[in-house]
C-alpha positions in Angstrom: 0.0 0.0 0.0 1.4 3.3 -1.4 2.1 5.7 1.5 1.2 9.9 1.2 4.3 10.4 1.1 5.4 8.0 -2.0 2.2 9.3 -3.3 3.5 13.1 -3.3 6.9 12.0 -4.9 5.4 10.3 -7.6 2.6 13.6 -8.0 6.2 15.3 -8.2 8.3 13.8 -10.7 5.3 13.2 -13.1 4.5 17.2 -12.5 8.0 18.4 -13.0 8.6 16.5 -16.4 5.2 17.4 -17.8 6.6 21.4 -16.8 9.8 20.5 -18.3 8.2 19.0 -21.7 8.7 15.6 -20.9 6.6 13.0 -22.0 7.9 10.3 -20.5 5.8 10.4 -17.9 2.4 11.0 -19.5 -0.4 8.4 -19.2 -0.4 7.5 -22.7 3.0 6.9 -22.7 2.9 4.6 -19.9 0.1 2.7 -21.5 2.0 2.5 -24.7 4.7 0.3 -22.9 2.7 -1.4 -20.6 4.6 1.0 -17.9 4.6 1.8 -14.5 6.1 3.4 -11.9 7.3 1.8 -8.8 9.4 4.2 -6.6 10.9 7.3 -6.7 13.9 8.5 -4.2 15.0 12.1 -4.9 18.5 11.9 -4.8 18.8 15.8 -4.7 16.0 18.9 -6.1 17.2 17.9 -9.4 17.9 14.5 -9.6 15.2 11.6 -8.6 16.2 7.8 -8.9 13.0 6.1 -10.4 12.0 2.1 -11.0 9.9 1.5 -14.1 8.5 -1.9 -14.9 7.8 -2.3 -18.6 6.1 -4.9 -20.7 7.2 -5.1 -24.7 4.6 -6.1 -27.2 6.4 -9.5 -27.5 8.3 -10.2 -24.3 8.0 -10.9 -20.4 7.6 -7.8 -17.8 11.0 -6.3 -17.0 12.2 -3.9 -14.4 14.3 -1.1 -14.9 16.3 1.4 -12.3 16.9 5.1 -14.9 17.5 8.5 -13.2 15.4 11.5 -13.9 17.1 14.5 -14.3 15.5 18.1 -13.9 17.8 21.2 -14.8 17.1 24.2 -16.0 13.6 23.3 -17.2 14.8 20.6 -19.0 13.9 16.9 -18.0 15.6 13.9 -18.8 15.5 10.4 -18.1 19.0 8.2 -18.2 19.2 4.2 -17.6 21.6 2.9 -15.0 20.0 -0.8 -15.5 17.6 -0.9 -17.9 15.0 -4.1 -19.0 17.8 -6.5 -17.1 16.3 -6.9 -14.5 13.7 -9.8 -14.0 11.8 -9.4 -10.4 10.9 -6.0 -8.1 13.1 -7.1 -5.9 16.1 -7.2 -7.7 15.6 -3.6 -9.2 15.2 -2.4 -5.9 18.4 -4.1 -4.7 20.1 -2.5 -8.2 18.5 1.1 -6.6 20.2 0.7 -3.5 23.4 -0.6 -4.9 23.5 2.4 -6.7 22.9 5.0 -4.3 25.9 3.0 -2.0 28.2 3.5 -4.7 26.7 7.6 -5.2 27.8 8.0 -1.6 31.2 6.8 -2.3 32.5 9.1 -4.8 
């Protein structure tokens, strides 16, 4: 069960990419590619780490980790793993590998 809080973040990023001109967010989008989103972490006020799980026409669900960046009114939406991932589970494991590593550096 989704919390207010995760509720509000997701609000957020899909609000702030539709400002940007971003359609990756957009319903019909998501619908397009069998899409959704699963979590969102904001990273920093510009950068939110995002987990997707996507359907192709001809292929099993797959689960991807991507960052969302927002900066100067400009959205974009890079992969760190993308369609490798086979369960929830393991993209959220991916999302917190990543953000261990982010702290390092």
């Amino acid at each position: 069960m989704s919390t207010n809080r995760e509720i509000r973040r997701t609000l957020d990023i899909r609000e702030r990419a539709k400002r940007a001109g971003s359609h990756f967010f957009d319903a019909d989008t998501m619908r397009f590619f069998s899409s959704r989103l699963l979590e969102v972490t904001w990273l920093t006020a510009d950068v939110a780490r995002i987990v997707t799980s996507d359907r192709p026409p001809s292929g099993p669900r797959c689960y991807s980790v991507r960052e969302a960046h927002f900066i100067a009114n400009r959205a974009t939406v890079e992969r760190a793993y993308f369609d490798t991932l086979a369960t929830y589970a393991t993209a959220a494991t991916a999302r917190r590998h990543l953000r261990d590593d982010r702290a390092r550096l």
